[in-house]
C-alpha positions as CSV (number, residue, x, y, z in Angstrom):
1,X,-47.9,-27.6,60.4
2,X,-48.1,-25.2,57.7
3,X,-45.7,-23.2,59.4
4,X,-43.0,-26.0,58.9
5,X,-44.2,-27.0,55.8
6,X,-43.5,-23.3,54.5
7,X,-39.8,-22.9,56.4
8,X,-39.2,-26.4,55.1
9,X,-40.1,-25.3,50.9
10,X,-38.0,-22.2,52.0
11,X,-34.9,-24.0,52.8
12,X,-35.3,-26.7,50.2
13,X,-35.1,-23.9,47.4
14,X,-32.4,-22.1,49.3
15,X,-30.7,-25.5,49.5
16,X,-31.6,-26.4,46.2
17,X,-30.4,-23.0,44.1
18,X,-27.2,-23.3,46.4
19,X,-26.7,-27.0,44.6
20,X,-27.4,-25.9,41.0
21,X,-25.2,-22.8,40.9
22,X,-22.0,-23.6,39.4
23,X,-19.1,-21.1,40.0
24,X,-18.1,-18.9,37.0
25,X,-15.1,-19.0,35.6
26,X,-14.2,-16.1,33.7
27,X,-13.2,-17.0,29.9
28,X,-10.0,-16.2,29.1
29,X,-9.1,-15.3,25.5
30,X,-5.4,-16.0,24.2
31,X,-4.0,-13.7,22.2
32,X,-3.7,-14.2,18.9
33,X,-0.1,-13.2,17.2
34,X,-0.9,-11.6,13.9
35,X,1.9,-12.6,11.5
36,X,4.7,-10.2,10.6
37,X,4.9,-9.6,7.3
38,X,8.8,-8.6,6.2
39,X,8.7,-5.7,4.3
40,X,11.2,-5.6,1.1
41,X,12.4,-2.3,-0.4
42,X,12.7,-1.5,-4.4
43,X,14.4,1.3,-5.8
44,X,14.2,1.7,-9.0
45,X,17.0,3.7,-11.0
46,X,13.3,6.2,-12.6
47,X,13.6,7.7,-9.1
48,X,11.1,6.2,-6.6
49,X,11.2,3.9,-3.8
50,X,8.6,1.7,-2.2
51,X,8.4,-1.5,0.3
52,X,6.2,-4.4,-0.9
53,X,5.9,-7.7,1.3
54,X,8.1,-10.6,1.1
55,X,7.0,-12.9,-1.3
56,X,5.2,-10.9,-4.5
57,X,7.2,-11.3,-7.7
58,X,7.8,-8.0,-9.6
59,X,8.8,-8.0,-13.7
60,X,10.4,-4.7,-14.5
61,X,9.4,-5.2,-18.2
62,X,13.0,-4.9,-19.3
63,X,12.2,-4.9,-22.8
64,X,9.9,-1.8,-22.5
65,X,12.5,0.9,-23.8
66,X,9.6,3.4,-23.8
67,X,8.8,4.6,-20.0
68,X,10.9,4.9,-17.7
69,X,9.5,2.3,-15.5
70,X,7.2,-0.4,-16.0
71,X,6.5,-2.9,-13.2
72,X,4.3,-5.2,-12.2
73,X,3.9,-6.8,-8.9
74,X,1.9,-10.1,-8.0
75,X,1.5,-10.9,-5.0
76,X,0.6,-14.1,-3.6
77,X,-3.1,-14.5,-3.9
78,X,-2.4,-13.6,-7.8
79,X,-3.7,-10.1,-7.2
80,X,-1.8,-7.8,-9.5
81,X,-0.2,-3.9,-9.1
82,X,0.7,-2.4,-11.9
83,X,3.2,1.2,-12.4
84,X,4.3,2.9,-14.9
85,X,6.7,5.8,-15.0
86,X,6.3,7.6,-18.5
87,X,6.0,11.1,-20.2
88,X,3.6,13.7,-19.0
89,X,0.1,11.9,-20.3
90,X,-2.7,14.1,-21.1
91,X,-4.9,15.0,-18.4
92,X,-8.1,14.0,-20.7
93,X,-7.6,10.5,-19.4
94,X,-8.9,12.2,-16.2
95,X,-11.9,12.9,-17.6
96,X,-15.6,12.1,-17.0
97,X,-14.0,10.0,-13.8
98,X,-15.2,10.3,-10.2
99,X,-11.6,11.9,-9.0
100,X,-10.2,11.9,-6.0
101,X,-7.7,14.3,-4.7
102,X,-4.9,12.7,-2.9
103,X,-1.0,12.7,-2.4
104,X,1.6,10.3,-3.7
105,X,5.0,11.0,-1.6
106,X,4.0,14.2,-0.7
107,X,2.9,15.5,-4.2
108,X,-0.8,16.4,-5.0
109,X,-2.3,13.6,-7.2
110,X,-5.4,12.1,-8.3
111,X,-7.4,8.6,-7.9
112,X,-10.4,7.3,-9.3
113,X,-12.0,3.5,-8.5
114,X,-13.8,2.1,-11.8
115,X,-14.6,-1.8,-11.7
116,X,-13.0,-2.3,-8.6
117,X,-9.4,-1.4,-9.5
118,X,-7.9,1.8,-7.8
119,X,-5.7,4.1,-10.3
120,X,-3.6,6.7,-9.0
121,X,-2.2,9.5,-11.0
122,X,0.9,11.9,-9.9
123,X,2.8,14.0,-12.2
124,X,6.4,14.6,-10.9
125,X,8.4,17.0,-12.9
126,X,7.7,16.0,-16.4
127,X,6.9,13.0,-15.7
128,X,3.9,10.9,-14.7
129,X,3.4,8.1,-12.6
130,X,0.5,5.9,-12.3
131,X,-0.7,3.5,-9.7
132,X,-3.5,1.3,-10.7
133,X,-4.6,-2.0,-9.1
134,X,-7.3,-4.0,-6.8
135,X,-5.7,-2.9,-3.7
136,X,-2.2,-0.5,-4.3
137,X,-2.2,0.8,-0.5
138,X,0.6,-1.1,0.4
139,X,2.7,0.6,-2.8
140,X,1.1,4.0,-2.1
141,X,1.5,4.5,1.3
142,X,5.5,3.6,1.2
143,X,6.2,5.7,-2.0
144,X,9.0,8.0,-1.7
145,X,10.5,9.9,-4.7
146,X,14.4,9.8,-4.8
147,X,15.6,12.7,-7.2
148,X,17.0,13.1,-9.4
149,X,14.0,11.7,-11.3
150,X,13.8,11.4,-14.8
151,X,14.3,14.6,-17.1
152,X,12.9,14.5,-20.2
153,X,14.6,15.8,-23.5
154,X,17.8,16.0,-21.5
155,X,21.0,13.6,-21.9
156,X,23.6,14.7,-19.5
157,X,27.3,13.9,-20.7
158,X,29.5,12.5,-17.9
159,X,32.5,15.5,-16.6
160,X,35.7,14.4,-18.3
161,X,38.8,16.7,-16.4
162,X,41.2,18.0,-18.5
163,X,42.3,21.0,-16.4
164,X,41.8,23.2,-19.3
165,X,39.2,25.6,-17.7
166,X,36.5,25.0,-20.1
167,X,32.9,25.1,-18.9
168,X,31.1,21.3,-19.3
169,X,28.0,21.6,-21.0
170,X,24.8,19.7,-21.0
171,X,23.0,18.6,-24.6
């Protein structure tokens, strides 16, 4: 008896775990789409380039007759970018900062992080430029410079032909 009592609680588990599994369905996981974010290109006449996504608003300061750009960009979650284009600043403002040595369009310049805004410097020519806001990556990584750029102390006067073989000059 004890021998059919032990091959009956054999094949009442084996019966039993048979009854109790449930098959497995593997989970599948659809794939999310990330949104495309349309990319908008500004060229500004100072002699840059750069995309920015559809949708950030960008005043070019048009009553600033003092640099030769001055824009700032916010984008939809109020965030702000801000660049300026000017005369060769002095490198003091440089100082006593924790720099980092980067490029802006393929020139060497500088960036330092201080209360959680990023500022980028690059001197082009004689001019500089500088980058400064919570997150600037999508400005910095797009930047191109589109020459000529601005040259300071120069005014060039426009050709005028008059066939008389004298040699234009610059003031």
């Amino acid at each position: 008896m004890n021998k059919i009592k032990s091959i009956f609680i054999v094949l009442l588990v084996f019966v039993l775990s048979g009854c109790t599994k449930s098959a497995v369905t593997p989970l599948t996981i659809a794939p999310t789409s990330t949104p495309v974010v349309k990319l908008l290109t500004w060229s500004d006449p100072a002699g840059f380039t750069f995309e920015y996504p559809e949708g950030v608003i960008i005043d070019n300061h048009p009553q600033d007759s003092k640099n030769y750009a001055n824009l700032t960009l916010t984008f939809p979650n109020n965030s702000q970018v801000d660049i300026i284009m000017a005369d060769k600043a002095p490198t003091s403002l440089l100082k006593n900062k924790n720099i980092i040595d980067t490029t802006l369009g393929g020139k060497t310049a500088q960036k330092y992080i201080e209360n959680g805004k990023t500022t980028l410097y690059c001197e082009d020519n004689d001019v500089s430029v500088t980058i400064s806001g919570v997150d600037i990556s999508t400005v910095v990584d797009t930047w191109v410079f589109v020459y000529p750029t601005p040259s300071v102390g120069k005014a060039v006067v426009p050709a005028v032909s008059d066939d008389s073989g004298d040699v234009l000059e610059e003031f």
